[in-house]
C-alpha positions in Angstrom: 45.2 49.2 21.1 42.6 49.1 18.3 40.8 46.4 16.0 43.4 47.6 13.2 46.6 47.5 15.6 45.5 44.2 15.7 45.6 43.2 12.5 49.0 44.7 11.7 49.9 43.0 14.4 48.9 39.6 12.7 49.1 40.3 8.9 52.9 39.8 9.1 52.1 36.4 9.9 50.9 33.0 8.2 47.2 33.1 7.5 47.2 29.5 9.7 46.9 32.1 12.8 43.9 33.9 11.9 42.3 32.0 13.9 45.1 33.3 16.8 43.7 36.5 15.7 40.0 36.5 16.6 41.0 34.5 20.2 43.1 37.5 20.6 40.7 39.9 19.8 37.7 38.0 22.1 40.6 37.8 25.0 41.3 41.3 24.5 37.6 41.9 24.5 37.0 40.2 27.7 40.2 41.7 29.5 39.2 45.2 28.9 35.5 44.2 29.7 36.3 42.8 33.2 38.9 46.1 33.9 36.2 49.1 32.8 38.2 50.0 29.6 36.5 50.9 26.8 37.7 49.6 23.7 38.3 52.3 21.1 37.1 51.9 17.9 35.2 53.5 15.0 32.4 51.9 13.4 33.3 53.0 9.9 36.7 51.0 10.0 34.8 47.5 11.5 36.9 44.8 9.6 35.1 41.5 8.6 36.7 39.8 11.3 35.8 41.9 13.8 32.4 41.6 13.1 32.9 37.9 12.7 34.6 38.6 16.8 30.7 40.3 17.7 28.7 37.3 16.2 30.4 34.4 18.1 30.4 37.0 21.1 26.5 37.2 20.8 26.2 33.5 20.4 28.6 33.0 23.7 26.4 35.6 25.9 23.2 33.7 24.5 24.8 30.0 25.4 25.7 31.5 29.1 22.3 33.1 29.5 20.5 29.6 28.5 23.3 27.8 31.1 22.8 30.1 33.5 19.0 29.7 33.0 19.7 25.9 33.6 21.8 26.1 36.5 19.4 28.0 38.4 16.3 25.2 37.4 15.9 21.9 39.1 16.3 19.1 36.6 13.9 16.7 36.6 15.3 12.8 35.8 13.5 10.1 35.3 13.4 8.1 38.5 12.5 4.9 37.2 12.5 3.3 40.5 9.5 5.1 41.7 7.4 5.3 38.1 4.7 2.8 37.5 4.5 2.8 34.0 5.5 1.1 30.8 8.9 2.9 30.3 9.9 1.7 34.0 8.8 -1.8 33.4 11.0 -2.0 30.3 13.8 0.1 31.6 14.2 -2.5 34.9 14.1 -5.5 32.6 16.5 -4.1 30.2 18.5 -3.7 33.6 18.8 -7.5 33.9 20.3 -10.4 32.2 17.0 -12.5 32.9 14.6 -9.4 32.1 16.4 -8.8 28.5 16.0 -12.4 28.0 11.9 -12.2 28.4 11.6 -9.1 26.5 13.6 -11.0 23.4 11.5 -14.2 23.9 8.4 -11.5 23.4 10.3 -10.1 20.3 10.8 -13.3 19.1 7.8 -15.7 19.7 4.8 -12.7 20.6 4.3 -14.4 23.7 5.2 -15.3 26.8 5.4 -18.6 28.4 4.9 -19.7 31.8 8.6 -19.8 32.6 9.0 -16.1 31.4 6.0 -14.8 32.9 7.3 -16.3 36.5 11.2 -14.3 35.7 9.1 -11.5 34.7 7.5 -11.5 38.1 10.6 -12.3 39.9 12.2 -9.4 38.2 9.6 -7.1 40.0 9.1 -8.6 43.1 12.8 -8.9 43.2 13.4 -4.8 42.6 11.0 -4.3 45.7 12.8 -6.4 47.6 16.2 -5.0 46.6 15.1 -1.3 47.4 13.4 -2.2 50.8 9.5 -1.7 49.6 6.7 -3.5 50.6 4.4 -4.2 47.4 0.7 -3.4 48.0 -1.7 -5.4 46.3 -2.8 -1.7 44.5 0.4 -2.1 43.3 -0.1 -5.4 42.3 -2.9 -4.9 40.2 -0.9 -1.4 38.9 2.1 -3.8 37.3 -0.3 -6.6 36.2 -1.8 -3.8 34.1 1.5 -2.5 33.1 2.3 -5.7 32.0 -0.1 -6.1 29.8 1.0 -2.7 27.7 4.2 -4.2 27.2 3.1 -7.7 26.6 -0.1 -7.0 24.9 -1.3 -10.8 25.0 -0.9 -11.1 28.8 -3.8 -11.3 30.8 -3.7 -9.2 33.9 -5.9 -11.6 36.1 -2.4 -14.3 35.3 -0.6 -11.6 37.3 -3.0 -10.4 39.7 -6.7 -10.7 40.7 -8.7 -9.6 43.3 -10.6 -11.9 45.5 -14.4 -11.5 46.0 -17.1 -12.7 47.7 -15.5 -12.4 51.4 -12.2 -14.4 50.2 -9.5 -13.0 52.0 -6.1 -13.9 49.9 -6.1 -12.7 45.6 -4.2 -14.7 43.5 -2.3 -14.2 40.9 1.9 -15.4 39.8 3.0 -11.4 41.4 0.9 -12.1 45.0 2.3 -15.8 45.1 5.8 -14.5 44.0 5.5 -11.2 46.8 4.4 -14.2 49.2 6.6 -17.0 48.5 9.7 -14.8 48.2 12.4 -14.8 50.8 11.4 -11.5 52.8 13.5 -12.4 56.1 14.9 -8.9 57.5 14.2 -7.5 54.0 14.0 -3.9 55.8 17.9 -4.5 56.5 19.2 -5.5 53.1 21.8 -3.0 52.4 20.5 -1.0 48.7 24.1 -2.0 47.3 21.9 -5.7 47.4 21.0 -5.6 43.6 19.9 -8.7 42.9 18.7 -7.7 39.5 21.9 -6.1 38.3 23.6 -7.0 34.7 27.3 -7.4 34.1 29.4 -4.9 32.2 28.7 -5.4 28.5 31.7 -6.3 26.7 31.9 -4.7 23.4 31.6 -7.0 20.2 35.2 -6.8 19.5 36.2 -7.8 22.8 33.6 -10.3 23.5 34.6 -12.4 20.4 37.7 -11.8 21.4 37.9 -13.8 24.5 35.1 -16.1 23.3 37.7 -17.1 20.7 39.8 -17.7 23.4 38.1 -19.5 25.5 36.7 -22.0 22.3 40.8 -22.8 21.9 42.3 -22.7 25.6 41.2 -24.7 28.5 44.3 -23.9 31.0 45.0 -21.7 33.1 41.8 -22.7 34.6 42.2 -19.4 36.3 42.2 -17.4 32.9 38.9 -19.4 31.7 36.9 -18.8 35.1 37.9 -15.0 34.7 37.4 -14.7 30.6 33.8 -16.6 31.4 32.5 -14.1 33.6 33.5 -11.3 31.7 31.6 -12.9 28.8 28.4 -14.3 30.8 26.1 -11.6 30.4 26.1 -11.6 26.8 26.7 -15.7 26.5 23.4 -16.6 28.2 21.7 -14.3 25.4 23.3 -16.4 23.0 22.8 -19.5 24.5 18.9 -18.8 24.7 18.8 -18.3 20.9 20.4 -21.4 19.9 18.9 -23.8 18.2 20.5 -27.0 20.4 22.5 -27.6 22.8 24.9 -29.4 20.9 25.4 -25.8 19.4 25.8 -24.3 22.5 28.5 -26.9 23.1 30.1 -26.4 19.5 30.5 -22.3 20.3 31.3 -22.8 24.0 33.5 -25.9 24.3 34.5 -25.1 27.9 31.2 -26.6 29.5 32.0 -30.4 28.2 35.6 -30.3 30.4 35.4 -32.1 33.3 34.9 -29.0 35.5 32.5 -27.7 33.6 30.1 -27.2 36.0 32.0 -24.3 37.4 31.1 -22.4 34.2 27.2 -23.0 34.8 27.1 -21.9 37.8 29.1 -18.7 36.7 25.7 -17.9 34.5 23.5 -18.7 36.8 24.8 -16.3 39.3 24.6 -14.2 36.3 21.0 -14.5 36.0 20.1 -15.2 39.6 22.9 -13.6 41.7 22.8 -14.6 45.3 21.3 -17.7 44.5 24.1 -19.8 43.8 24.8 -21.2 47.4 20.9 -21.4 48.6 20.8 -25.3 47.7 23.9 -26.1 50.8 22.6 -23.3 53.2 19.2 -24.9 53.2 20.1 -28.4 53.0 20.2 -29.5 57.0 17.4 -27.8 58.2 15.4 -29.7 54.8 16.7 -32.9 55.7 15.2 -32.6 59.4 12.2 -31.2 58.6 11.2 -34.2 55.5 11.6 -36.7 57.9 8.5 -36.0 59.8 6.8 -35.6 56.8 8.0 -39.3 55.2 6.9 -40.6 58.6 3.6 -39.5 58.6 2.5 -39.4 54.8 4.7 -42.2 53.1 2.1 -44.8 52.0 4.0 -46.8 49.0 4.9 -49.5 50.6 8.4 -50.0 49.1 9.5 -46.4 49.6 8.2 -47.2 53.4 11.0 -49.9 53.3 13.5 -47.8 52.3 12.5 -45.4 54.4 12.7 -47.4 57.9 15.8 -49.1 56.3 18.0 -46.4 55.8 17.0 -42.9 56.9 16.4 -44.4 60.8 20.1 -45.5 61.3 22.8 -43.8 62.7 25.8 -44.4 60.7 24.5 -43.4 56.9 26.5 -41.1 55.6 24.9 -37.2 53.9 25.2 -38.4 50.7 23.4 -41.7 51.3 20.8 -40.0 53.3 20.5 -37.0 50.9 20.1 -39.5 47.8 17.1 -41.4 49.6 15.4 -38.4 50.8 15.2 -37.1 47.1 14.2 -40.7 45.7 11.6 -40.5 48.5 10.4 -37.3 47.1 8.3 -39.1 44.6 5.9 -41.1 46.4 4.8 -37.9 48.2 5.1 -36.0 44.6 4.0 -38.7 42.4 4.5 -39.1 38.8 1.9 -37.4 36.3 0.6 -39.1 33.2 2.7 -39.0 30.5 -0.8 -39.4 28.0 -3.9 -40.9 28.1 -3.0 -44.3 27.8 0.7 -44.5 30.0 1.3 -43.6 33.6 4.4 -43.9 35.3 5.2 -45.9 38.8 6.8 -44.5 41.4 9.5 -46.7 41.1 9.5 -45.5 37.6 10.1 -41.6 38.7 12.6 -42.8 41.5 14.8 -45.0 38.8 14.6 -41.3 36.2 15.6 -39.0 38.7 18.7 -41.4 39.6 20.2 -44.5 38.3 22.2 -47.0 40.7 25.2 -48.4 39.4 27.5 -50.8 40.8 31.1 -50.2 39.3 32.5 -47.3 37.3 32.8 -49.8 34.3 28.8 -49.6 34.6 28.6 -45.9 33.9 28.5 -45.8 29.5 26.9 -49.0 28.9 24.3 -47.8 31.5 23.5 -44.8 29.5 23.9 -46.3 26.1 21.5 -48.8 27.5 18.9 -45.3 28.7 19.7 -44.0 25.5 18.3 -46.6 23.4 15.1 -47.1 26.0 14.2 -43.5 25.1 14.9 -43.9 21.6 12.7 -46.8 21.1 9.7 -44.5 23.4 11.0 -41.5 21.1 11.4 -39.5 24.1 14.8 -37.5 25.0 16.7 -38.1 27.9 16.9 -35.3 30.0 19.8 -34.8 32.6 20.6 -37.3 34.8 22.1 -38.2 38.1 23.7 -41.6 37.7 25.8 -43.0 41.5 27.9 -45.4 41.9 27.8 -48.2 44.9 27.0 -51.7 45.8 23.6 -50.4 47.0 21.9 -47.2 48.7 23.9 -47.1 51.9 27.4 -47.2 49.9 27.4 -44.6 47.5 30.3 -43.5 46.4 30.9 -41.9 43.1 28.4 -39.4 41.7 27.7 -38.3 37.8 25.6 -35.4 35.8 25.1 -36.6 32.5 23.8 -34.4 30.0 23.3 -34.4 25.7 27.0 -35.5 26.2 28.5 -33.4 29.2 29.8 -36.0 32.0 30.8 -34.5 34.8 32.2 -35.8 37.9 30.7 -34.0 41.6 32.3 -34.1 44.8 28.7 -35.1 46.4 25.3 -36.2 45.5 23.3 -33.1 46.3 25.7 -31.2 43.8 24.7 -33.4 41.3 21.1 -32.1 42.2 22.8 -28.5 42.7 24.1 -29.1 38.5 21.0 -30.1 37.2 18.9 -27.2 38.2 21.2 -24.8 37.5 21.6 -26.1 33.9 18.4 -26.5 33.3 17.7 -22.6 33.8 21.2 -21.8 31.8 20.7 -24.0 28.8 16.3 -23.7 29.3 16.1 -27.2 29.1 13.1 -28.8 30.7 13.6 -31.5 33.4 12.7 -35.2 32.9 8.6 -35.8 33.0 8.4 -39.0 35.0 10.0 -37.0 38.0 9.4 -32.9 36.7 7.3 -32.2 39.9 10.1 -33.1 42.4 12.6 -31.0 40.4 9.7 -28.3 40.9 9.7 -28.9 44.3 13.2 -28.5 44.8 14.0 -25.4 42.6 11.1 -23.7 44.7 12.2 -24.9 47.9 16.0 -24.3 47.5 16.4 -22.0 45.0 12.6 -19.9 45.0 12.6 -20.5 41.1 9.2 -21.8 39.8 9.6 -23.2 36.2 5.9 -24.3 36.5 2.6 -25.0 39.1 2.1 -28.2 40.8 -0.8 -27.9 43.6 0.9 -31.1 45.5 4.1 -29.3 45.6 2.3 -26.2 46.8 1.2 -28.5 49.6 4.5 -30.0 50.3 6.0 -26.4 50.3 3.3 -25.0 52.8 4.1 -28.2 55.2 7.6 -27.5 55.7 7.5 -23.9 55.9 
């Protein structure tokens, strides 16, 4: 068979199968190719489309040679894991609910504060951690530099600085991360433990889809728990743009119902996964261990009383116990000046970190009551815990209240559980007459540091 029996063949047919024609010819082609036939053929009578056929042949053997050529090379991908440069810095953070969140606060504001630079660092130390690494203080001073190239107005000395002058121990917020972080058996952690990994992105269609949803439907309860972590990832990017939060309540209705607090803790395992449970695991062994220290170093005399009162009997219950320890908290963390001129007590810090009520009936015109008193100091009240009993020992009831959230917890340290939590979710700061024993307790529970307190430092380095 020739080129022309060929094209007899298909001129008695529609001129929709020419394109039949030259696969036939290039099949014909490659069958007499691969069985030593030679294809007869006279160069005279070469139609158009056979020399159409010899072009797109070339082209074929040219595109086999090149993926041949490939094949036969080793490919060399990016191994971001193992880089130490710019690119890797901002490919891990893009990686990362909390990282994309930093490098959009730098987009946006052409900074970073104190809080972003400590998730920055938490987002390295945390990778290390995650792939089994140790981090040398080379490194160190490697990523404080890299830092800087992405961040331009960083300083690397924030990050990392070298001591001199026979000082053992640099400083810096990635050696006190490195030091401070949770390292126990790190050499086992499986590498499926990715604490820095970021939820499927929904696409727009579909996240506004279920957002919709969830702004118009509050049962099945179910549906909503699974809709919000579908949506998390891309929510908590939202939420850190808006302007309020009672925005963030307008476009996400679901955190005012009574269970509520399911939702925030859904986002913060989004941007902290694995550290949603830390407060409860480490709650008995900190209860034992702040005893000893309230017995040596209490020195306010009416926090002594409550001390000896309560915590050295028998038959307290955990959330009575749990509530004084944390009102204890302040007269070893005591309050900081407000301004020059006003200074809280201790009792002051003890009554804003929580509020004793004696009947449920006592809840709104209590915080009515707060609300006014901050008013009046125009100062905002920040998230509260607000219980309800006849006094310390007889707690029973216990409240978050928040810019109009009011939810109901099953015990007193979840109430403390809630309020950190939110305060990372919504970026809201915590109260000043009590902000350094919320420190201490997001470091100690959670290893979060929103911001540096020497005297929590010290209470830190006495119970570990």
């Amino acid at each position: 068979m020739d080129w022309e029996d060929i094209d007899c063949l298909f001129e008695k047919l529609p001129t929709k199968f020419f394109g039949e024609c030259i696969k036939f010819k290039a099949g014909l082609r490659e069958w007499r190719k691969n069985m030593n036939i030679p294809l007869v053929r006279d160069a005279s009578t070469l139609s158009a489309s056979s020399r159409i056929l010899e072009w797109l042949e070339k082209i074929s053997d040219d595109l086999n040679a090149a993926k041949s050529s490939r094949d036969s090379s080793p490919v060399l991908q990016p191994t971001y894991d193992n880089c130490m440069d710019s690119r890797s810095l901002t490919h891990l953070l893009k990686g990362t609910v909390k990282g994309q969140l930093v490098l959009h606060f730098q987009q946006k504001n052409g900074f970073l504060d104190a809080k972003q630079q400590n998730t920055l660092c938490h987002c390295v130390i945390e990778n290390y951690i995650g792939r089994r690494k140790k981090l040398t203080y080379g490194e160190m001073q490697k990523w404080a530099n890299i830092i800087c190239d992405v961040f331009p107005k960083e300083n690397p000395e924030t990050y990392f600085l070298a001591r001199k002058y026979g000082k053992k121990n640099p400083t810096g917020k990635l050696f006190s991360r490195w030091t401070n972080a949770d390292k126990t058996n790190y050499k086992n952690f499986s590498t499926d433990r990715t604490t820095t990994a970021s939820p499927a992105a929904l696409s727009s269609d579909k996240y506004y889809e279920k957002k919709c949803w969830l702004q118009n439907n509050c049962t099945p309860w179910e549906q909503v728990i699974d809709y919000w972590k579908e949506t998390s990832g891309q929510r908590i990017i939202d939420i850190h743009n808006a302007s309020s939060l009672s925005c963030i309540f307008s476009e996400w209705p679901r955190y005012k119902d009574f269970r509520g607090y399911e939702l925030v803790e859904i986002d913060f395992a989004t941007l902290y996964p694995g550290k949603e449970n830390m407060l409860f695991l480490k709650l008995e062994k900190f209860y034992k261990e702040i005893l000893k220290i309230f017995d040596r170093d209490i020195k306010d005399r009416v926090s002594r009383e409550l001390f000896l009162k309560y915590l050295h009997i028998d038959n307290i219950s955990n959330e009575c116990k749990y509530c004084i320890s944390t009102i204890l908290l302040h007269a070893l963390l005591q309050p900081l000046r407000l301004n020059k001129d006003k200074k809280p007590t201790i009792a002051d810090a003890q009554t804003d970190f929580v509020t004793l009520v004696a009947t449920r009936n006592d809840i709104q015109p209590t915080i009515i009551e707060l609300k006014n008193q901050f008013a009046v100091r125009k100062e905002k009240l920040q998230p509260r815990i607000i219980v309800v009993g006849s006094d310390w020992s007889s707690i029973s009831e216990f409240y978050v209240f928040c810019d109009g959230l009011q939810w109901k917890c099953t015990t007193y340290m979840k109430c403390v559980d809630c309020i950190i939590k939110l305060s990372y979710v919504y970026k809201i700061e915590y109260s000043q007459r009590s902000k350094q024993v919320w420190a201490f307790l997001e470091q100690y529970f959670f290893e979060l540091k929103s911001e540096e307190f020497s005297s929590v430092a010290n209470l830190l380095s006495k119970l570990n």
